[in-house]
C-alpha positions as CSV (number, residue, x, y, z in Angstrom):
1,X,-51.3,-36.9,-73.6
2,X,-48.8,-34.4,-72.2
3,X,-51.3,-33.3,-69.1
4,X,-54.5,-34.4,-67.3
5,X,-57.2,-31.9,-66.8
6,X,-59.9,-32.7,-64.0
7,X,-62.5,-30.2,-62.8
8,X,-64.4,-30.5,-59.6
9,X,-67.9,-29.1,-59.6
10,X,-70.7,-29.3,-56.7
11,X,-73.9,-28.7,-59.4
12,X,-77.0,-28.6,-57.3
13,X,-78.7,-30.9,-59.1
14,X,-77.8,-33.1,-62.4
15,X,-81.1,-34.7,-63.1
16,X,-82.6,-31.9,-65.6
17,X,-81.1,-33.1,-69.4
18,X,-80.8,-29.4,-70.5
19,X,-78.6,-28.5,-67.7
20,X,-76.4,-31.6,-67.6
21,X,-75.9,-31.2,-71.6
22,X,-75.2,-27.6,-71.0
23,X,-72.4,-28.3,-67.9
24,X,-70.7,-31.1,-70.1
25,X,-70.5,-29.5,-73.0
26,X,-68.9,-26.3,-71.3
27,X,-66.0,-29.2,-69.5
28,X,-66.2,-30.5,-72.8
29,X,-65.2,-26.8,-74.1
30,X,-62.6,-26.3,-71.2
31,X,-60.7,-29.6,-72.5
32,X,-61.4,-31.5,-69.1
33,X,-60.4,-35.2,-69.1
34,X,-62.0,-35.9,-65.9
35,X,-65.0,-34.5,-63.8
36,X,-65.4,-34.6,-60.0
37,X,-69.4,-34.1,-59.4
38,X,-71.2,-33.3,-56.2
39,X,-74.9,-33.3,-55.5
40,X,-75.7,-34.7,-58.7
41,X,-79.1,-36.4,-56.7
42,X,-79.1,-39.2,-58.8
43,X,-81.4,-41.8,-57.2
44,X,-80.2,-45.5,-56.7
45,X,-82.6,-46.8,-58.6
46,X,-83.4,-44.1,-61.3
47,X,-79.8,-43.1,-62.0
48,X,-79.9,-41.0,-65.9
49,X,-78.7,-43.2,-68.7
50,X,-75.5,-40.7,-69.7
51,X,-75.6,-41.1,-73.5
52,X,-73.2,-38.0,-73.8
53,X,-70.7,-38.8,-76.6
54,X,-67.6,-37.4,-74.9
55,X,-68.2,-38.4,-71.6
56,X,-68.7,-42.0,-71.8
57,X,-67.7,-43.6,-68.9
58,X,-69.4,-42.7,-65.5
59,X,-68.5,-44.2,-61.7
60,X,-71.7,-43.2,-59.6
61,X,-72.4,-43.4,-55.9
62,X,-76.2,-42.1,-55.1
63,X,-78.3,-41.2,-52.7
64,X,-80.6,-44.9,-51.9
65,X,-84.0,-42.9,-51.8
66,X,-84.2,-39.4,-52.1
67,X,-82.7,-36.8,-55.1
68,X,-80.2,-35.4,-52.5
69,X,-75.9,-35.5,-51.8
70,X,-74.8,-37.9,-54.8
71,X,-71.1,-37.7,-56.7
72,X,-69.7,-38.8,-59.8
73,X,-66.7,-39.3,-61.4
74,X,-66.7,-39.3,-65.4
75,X,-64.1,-39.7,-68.1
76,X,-63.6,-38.4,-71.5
77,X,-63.7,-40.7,-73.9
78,X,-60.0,-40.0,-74.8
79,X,-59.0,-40.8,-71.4
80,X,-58.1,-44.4,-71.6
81,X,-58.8,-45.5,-68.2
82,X,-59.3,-49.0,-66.9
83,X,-61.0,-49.4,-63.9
84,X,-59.8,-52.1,-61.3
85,X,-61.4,-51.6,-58.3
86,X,-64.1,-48.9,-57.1
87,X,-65.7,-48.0,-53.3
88,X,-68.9,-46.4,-53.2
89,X,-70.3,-44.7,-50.1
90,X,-74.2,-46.2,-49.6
91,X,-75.2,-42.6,-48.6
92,X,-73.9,-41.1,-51.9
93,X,-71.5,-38.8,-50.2
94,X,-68.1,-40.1,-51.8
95,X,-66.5,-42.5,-54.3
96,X,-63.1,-43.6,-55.0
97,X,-62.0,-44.9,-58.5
98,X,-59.0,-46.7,-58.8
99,X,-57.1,-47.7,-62.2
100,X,-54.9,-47.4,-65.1
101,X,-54.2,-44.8,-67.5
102,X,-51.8,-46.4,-69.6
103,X,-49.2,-48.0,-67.5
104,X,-49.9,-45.2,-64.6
105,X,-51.6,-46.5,-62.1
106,X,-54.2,-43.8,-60.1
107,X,-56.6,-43.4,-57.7
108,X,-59.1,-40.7,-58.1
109,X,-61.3,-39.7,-54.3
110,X,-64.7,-37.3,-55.1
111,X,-66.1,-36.4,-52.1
112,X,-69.0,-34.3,-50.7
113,X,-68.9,-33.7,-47.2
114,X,-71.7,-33.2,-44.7
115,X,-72.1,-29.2,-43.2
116,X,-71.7,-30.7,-39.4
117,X,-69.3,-33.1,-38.1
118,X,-67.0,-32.6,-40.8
119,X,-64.1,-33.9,-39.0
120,X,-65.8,-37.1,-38.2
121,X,-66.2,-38.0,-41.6
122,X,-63.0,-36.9,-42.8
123,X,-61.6,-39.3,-40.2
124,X,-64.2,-42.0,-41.6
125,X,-63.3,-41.3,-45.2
126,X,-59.4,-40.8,-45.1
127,X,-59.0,-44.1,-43.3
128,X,-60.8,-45.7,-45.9
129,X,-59.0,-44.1,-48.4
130,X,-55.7,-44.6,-46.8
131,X,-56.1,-48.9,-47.2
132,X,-57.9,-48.2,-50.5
133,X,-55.5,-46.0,-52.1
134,X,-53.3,-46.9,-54.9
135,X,-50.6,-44.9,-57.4
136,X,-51.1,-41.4,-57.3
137,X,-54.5,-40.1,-55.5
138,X,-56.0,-37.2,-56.5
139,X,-58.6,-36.2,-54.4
140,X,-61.6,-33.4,-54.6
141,X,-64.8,-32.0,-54.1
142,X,-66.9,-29.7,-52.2
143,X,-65.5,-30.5,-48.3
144,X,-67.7,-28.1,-47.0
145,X,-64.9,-26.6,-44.6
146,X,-62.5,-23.2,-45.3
147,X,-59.1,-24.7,-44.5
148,X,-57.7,-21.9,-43.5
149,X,-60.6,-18.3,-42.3
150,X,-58.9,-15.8,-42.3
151,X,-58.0,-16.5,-46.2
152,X,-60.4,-19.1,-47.7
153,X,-63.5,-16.7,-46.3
154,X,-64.5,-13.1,-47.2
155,X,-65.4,-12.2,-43.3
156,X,-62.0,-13.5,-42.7
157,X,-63.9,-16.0,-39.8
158,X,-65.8,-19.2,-39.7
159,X,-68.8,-20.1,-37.7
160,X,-67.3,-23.3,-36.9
161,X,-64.7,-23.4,-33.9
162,X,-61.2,-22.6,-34.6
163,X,-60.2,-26.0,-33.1
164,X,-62.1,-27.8,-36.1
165,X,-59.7,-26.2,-38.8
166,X,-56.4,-26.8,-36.5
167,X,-57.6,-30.6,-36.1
168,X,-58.7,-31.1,-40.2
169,X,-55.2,-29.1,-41.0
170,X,-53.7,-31.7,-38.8
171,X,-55.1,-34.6,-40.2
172,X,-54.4,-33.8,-43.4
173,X,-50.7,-33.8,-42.5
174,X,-50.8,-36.7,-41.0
175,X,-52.2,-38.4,-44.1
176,X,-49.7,-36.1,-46.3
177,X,-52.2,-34.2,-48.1
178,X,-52.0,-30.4,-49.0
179,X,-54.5,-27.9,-50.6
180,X,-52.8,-27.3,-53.7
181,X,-54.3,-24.2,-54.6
182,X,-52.9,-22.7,-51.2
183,X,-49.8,-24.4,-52.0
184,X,-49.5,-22.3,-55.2
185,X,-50.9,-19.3,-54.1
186,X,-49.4,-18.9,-50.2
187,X,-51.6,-15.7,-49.5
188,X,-54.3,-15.7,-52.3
189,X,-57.7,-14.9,-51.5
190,X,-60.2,-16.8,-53.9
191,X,-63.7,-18.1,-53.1
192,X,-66.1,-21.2,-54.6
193,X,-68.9,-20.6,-52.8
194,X,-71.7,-18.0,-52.7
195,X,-73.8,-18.1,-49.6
196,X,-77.2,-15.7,-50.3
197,X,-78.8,-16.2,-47.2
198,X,-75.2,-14.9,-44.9
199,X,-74.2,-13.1,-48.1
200,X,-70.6,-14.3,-47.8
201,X,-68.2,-16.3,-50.0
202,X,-65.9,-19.2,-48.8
203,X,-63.6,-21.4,-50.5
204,X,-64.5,-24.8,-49.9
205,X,-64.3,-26.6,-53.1
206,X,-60.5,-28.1,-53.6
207,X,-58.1,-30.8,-54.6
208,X,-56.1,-32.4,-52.5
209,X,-53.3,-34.4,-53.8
210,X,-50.4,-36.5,-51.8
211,X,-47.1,-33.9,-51.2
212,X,-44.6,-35.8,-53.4
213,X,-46.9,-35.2,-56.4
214,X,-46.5,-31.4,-55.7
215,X,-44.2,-31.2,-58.5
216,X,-46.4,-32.7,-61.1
217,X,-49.1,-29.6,-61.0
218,X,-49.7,-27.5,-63.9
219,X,-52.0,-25.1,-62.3
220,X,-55.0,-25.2,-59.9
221,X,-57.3,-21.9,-60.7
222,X,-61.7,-21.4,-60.3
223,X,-64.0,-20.5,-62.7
224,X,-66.8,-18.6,-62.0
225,X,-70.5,-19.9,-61.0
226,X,-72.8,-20.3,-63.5
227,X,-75.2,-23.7,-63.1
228,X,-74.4,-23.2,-58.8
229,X,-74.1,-21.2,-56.0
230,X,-70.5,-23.3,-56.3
231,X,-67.8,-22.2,-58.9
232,X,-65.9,-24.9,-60.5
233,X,-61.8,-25.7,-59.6
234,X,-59.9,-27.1,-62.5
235,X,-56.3,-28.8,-62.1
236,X,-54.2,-29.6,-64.8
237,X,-51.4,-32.1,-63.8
238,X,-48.5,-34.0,-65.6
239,X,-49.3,-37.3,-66.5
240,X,-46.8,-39.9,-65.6
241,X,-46.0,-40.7,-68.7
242,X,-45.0,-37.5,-70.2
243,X,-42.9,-36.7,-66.5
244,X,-41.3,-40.5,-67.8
245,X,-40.5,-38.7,-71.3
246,X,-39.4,-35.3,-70.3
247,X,-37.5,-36.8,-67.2
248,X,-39.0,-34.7,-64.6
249,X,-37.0,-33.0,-62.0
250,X,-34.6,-34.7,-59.7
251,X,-32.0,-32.5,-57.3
252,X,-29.1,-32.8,-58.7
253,X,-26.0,-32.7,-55.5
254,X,-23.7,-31.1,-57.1
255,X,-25.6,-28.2,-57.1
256,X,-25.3,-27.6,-53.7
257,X,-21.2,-28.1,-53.6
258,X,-20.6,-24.9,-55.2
259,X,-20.3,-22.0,-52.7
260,X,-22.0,-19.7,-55.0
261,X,-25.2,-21.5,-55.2
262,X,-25.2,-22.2,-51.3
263,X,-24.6,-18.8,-51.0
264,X,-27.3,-18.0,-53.3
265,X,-29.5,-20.0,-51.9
266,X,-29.0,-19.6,-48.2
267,X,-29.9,-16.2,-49.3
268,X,-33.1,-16.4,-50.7
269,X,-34.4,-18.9,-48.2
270,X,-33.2,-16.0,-45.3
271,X,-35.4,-13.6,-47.4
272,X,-38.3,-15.9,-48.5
273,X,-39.1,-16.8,-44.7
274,X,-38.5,-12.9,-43.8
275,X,-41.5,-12.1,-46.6
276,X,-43.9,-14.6,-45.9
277,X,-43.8,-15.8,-42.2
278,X,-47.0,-14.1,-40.5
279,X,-49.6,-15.1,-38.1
280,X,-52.5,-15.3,-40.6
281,X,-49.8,-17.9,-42.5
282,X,-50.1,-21.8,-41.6
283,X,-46.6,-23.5,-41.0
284,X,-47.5,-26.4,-43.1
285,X,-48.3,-23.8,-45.7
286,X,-45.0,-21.7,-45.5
287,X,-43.3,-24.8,-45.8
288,X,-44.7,-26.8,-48.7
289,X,-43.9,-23.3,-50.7
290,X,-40.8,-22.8,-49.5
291,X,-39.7,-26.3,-50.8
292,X,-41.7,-25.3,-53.9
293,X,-39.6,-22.1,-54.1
294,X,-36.2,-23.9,-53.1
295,X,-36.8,-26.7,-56.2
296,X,-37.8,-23.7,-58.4
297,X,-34.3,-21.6,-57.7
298,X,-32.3,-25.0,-57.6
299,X,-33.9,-25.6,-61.4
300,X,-33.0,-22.3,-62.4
301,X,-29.3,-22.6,-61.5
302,X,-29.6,-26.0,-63.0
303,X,-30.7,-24.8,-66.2
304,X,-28.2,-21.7,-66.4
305,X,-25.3,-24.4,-65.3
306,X,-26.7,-26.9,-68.3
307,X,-26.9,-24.1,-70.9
308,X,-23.0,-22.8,-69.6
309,X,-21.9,-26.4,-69.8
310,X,-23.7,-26.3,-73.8
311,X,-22.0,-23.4,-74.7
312,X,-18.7,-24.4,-73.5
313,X,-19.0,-28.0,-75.4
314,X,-19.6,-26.3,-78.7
315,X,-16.9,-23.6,-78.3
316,X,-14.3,-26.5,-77.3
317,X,-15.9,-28.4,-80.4
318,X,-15.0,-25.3,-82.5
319,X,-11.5,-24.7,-81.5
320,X,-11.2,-28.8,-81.9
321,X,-12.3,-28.2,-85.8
322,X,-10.3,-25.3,-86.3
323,X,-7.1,-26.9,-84.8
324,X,-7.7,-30.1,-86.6
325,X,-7.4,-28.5,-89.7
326,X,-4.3,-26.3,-89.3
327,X,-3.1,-30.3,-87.6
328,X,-3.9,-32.1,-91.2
329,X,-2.3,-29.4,-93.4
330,X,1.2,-28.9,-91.5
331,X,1.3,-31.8,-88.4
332,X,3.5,-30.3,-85.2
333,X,3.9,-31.0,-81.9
334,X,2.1,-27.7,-80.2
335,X,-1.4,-28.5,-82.3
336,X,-1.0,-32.2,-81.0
337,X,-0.4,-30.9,-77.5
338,X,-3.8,-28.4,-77.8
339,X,-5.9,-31.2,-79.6
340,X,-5.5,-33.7,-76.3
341,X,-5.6,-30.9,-74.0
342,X,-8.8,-30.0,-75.5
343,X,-10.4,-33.4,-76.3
344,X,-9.4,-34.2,-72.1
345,X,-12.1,-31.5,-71.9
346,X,-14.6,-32.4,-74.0
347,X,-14.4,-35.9,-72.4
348,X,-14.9,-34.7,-68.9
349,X,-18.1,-32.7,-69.7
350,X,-19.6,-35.7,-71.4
351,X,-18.8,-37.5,-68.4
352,X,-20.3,-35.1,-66.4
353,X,-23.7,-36.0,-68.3
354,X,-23.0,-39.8,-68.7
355,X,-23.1,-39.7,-64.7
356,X,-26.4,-38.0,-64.8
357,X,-27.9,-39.9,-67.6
358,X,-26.5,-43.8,-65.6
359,X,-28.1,-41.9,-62.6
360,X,-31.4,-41.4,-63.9
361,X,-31.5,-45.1,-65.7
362,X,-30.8,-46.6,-62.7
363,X,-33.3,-44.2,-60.5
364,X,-36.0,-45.3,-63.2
365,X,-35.2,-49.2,-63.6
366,X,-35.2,-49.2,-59.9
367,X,-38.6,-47.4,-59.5
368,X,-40.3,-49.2,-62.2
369,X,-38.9,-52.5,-61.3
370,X,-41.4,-55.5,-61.3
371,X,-41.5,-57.4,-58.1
């Protein structure tokens, strides 16, 4: 499995059979390995037996008496997931999940918040979370809050206090959690939510994930409402264990000792900052993308350096096969002289990537280790 693919979806209502076959089998159709569900109302007590044949294994946490609130969190049955420890809200308004997907441990956080006192019960719920939490946490649902108006609303306002927004985006740094899909689009305008009876749309359906997993996102895009007045939000994200195979990204130093690529740099951070600093912009925003954007130049330069570095090995090898054989048919001192000059540097480019290779073993073995 090269990528995980989890949808988030508020479905008003999951207790009809016709509708939940119809909204698994289209996740089923979009490839989705897990499904964040809000306002399922399942009932304690009466919960659906899910005999889908894809979606197998379900983590529920229902209203006690009423079909209202309610979230799940399923699996597809390719997803080999084992559980080891689950919280469930008694008032069905969140669940986490927490487990193994090979030898990856994650913790998975669905959540459907209240329209009042949101910031209470993010309080409530991320504290939770935070002693709960294991691995990598994704986190989603319908939080029933535009992060950020003047974007994540089509009247460009909220009818809650402007206080409420500064406070959540606070706590959300204080807990090192970003919006992803505002991470990836800085200045997008996008909406999951259809409101008939103000006739306005607001984006408050998204994933929140941890920043040092920034790197391991794929894309973060909606689809449109069918089943709801809510759209769903799909992430697709880089499973540990293909990051572990394809050795994902780390900044390599000596990138930065060349005064070309400072230069370079220094450059297009002056003019990133010049483009994108505004009022309507969040600091926290402008600078999770601008270390998106720095790691996405310093990869480029990386790449361009490793393909140079290629192309100079094989030209060195060339000259080392054509000298060679000139060497075995008539042996003299100038074709010795250009064989060791040349073999000195082929040696110190393979060093070059021995260094990186030991680095990376030892990076790995060191975050791996077993206590």
């Amino acid at each position: 499995m090269s990528s995980l693919h989890f949808a988030s979806f508020n479905a008003n209502g999951l207790n009809v059979p016709s509708k939940r076959g119809q909204v698994l089998h289209y996740f089923r159709k979009k490839q989705i390995d897990i499904l964040f569900l809000q306002e399922t109302h399942f009932r304690r007590n009466s919960t659906p037996v899910m005999k889908n044949k894809y979606y197998r294994l379900w983590f529920n946490a229902c209203s006690p008496d009423k079909k209202t609130k309610g979230v799940s969190v399923a699996f597809h049955k390719r997803v080999d997931f084992q559980k080891t420890d689950i919280f469930t809200d008694p008032e069905g308004r969140y669940i986490f999940v927490k487990g193994y997907i090979g030898e990856n441990l994650y913790t998975f956080a669905n959540l459907y918040a209240p329209n009042k006192g949101q910031l209470t019960f993010f309080k409530k719920v991320l504290k939770v979370l935070d002693s709960f939490s294991e691995g990598c946490l994704i986190l989603g649902g319908d939080l029933n809050l535009a992060p950020d108006p003047s974007l994540d609303t089509s009247r460009g306002k909220s009818r809650y206090p402007i206080k409420l927004h500064e406070k959540f985006d606070d706590l959300m740094r204080n807990y090192l959690l970003v919006d992803i899909w505002r991470i990836l689009n800085p200045s997008g305008r996008e909406y999951s939510f259809y409101s008939h009876s103000s006739n306005s749309h607001s984006r408050i359906d998204y994933f929140l994930i941890n920043q040092v997993n920034i790197s391991s996102v794929l894309k973060v895009e909606y689809e449109v409402r069918l089943w709801s007045d809510h759209a769903p939000v799909i992430l697709s994200f880089l499973d540990g264990r293909s990051k572990m195979k394809s050795n994902s990204w780390v900044l390599n130093d000596n990138l930065l000792n060349s005064p070309s690529n400072f230069l370079r740099l220094s450059s297009d951070i002056e003019l990133f900052f010049k483009e994108n600093v505004s009022e309507e912009m969040k600091n926290s925003t402008i600078w999770e993308t601008h270390k998106a954007v720095v790691r996405g130049l310093l990869m480029t330069i990386g790449a361009k350096e490793k393909r140079d570095r290629e192309k100079e090995l094989s030209d060195l090898m060339d000259q080392i096969r054509l000298i060679e054989k000139a060497h075995k048919r008539a042996s003299n001192t100038e074709s010795e002289s250009q064989l060791i000059s040349l073999r000195s540097k082929v040696k110190a480019l393979s060093e070059f990537s021995y260094q990186k290779f030991l680095f990376m073993a030892k990076y790995k073995n060191y975050l791996f280790a077993k206590n």
